[in-house]
Structures are given as C-alpha cells and as structure tokens.
C-alpha positions as CSV (number, residue, x, y, z in Angstrom):
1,X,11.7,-39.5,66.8
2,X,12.4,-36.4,69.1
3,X,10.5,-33.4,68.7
4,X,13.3,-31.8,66.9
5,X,13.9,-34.8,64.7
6,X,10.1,-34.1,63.6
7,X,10.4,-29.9,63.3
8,X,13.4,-30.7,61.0
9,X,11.9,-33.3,58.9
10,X,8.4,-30.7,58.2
11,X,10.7,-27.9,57.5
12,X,12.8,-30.2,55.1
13,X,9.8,-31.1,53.3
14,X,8.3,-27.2,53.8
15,X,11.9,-26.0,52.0
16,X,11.8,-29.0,49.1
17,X,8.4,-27.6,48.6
18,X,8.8,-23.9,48.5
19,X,11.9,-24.8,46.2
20,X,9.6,-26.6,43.9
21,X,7.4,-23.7,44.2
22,X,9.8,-20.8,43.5
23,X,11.1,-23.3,40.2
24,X,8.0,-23.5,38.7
25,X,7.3,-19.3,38.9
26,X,11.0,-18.9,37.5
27,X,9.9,-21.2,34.6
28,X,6.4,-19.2,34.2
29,X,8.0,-15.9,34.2
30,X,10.4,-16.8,31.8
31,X,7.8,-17.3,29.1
32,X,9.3,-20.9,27.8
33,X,6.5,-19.8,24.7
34,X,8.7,-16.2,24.3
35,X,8.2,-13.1,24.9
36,X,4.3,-11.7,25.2
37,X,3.4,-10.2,21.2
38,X,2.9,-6.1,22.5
39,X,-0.1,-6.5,20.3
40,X,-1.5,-9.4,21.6
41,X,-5.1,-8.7,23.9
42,X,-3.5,-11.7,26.1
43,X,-1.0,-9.1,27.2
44,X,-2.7,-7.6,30.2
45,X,-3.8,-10.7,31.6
46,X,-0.1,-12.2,31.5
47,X,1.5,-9.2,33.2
48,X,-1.2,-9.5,36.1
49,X,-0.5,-12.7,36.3
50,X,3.4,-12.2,36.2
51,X,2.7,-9.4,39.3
52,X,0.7,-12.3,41.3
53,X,3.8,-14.5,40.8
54,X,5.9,-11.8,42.0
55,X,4.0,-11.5,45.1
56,X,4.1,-15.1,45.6
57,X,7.9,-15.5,44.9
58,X,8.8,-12.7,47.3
59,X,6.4,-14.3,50.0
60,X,8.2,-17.7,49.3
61,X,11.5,-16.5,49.2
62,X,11.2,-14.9,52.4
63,X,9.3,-18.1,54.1
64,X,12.3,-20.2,52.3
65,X,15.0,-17.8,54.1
66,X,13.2,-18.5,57.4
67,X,13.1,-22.2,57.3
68,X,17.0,-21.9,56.0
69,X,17.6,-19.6,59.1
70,X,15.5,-22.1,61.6
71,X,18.1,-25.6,60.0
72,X,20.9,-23.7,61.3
73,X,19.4,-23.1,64.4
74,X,19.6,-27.0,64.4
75,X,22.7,-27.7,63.1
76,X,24.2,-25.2,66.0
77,X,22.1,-26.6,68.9
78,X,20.7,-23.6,69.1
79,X,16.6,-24.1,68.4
80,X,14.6,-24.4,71.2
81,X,16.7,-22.0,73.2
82,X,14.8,-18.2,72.9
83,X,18.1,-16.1,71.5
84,X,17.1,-12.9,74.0
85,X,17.4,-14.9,77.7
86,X,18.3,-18.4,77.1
87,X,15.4,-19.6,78.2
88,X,13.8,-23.0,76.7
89,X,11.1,-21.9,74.3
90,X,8.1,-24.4,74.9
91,X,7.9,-27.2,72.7
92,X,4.3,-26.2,71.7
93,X,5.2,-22.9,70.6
94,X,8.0,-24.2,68.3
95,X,5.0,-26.5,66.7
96,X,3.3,-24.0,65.8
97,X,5.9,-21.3,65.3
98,X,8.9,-23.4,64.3
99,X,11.0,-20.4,63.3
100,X,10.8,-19.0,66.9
101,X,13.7,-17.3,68.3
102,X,12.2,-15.9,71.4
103,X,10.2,-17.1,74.1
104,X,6.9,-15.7,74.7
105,X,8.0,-13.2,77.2
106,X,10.7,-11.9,75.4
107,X,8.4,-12.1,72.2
108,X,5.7,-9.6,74.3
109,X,8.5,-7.4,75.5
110,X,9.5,-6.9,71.7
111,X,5.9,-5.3,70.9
C-alpha cells in the first residue's frame, strides 16, 4: 500500500468517525425524551451540556470539512504537491499533517 493509499484509508476511517460523532450530538440535541420541562432543576445542567456539544459539533464539523477538502486533493492528484510552489511536500509532514497544502517553506512564509 503506497503512502497515499494509507493517508486515504485513516482519513476514511477519521471522516466515518467524525460522521458517527456529529450523528450521535444531532440525536442528543434533539432531546429524543422532548423538550427540557422550564421547571425542571435538570434544566441548567442540559443546556451546558447542549453548549459543550455545540463546541464539539463546530470543532468536528470543521475537522470533517478538512478531511473532505484533503479526499479531493486525492481524487485530483493533487496531495502531496504544496498548492503555493509546486513543490513535493515531504511525506513525513503529510503523516502528521495530512491536510497540508503547503510545504514547510511556504507554510513559514505565510506567518
């Protein structure tokens, strides 16, 4: 399996996950139970819970959008290849930053 090959299949599984993920808060802020009783002392607890889940979904969703982003980069022949100079973008780097679009040098000139 090429190094690609392997990128793709983690951030297939990563995506499957974070789909999972951003199901199961849909289904929790839905409130399968109906909606929180206004009198109920449980009512503060949920609502901090539902702004946690917020958090988390917008995190997720943004994650989601990257790996989404990085597949296309695949499908195009495009990963691997830093979008600012063309250069090849180190396999080692794409390991551990798999939704790179720059190389390290253009990466540093960006900051």
């Amino acid at each position: 399996m090429s190094d690609n090959e392997e990128i793709r299949a983690k951030l297939e599984a990563q995506r499957d996950e974070l789909e999972k993920r951003l199901e199961r808060i849909d289904e929790d802020v839905r409130r399968p139970g109906g909606p929180l009783d206004p009198q109920a002392e449980e009512q503060l607890p949920e609502l901090a819970n539902d702004e946690v889940l917020d958090g988390i979904d917008e995190i997720s969703r943004t994650e989601l959008e990257a790996i989404y982003n990085t597949l296309r980069r695949i499908e195009r022949g495009e990963f691997g290849t830093c979008s600012k100079c063309g250069e090849p973008i180190p396999t080692e780097r794409l390991e551990a930053l798999p939704h790179s679009v720059h190389c390290v040098a253009c990466s540093e000139e960006g900051r």
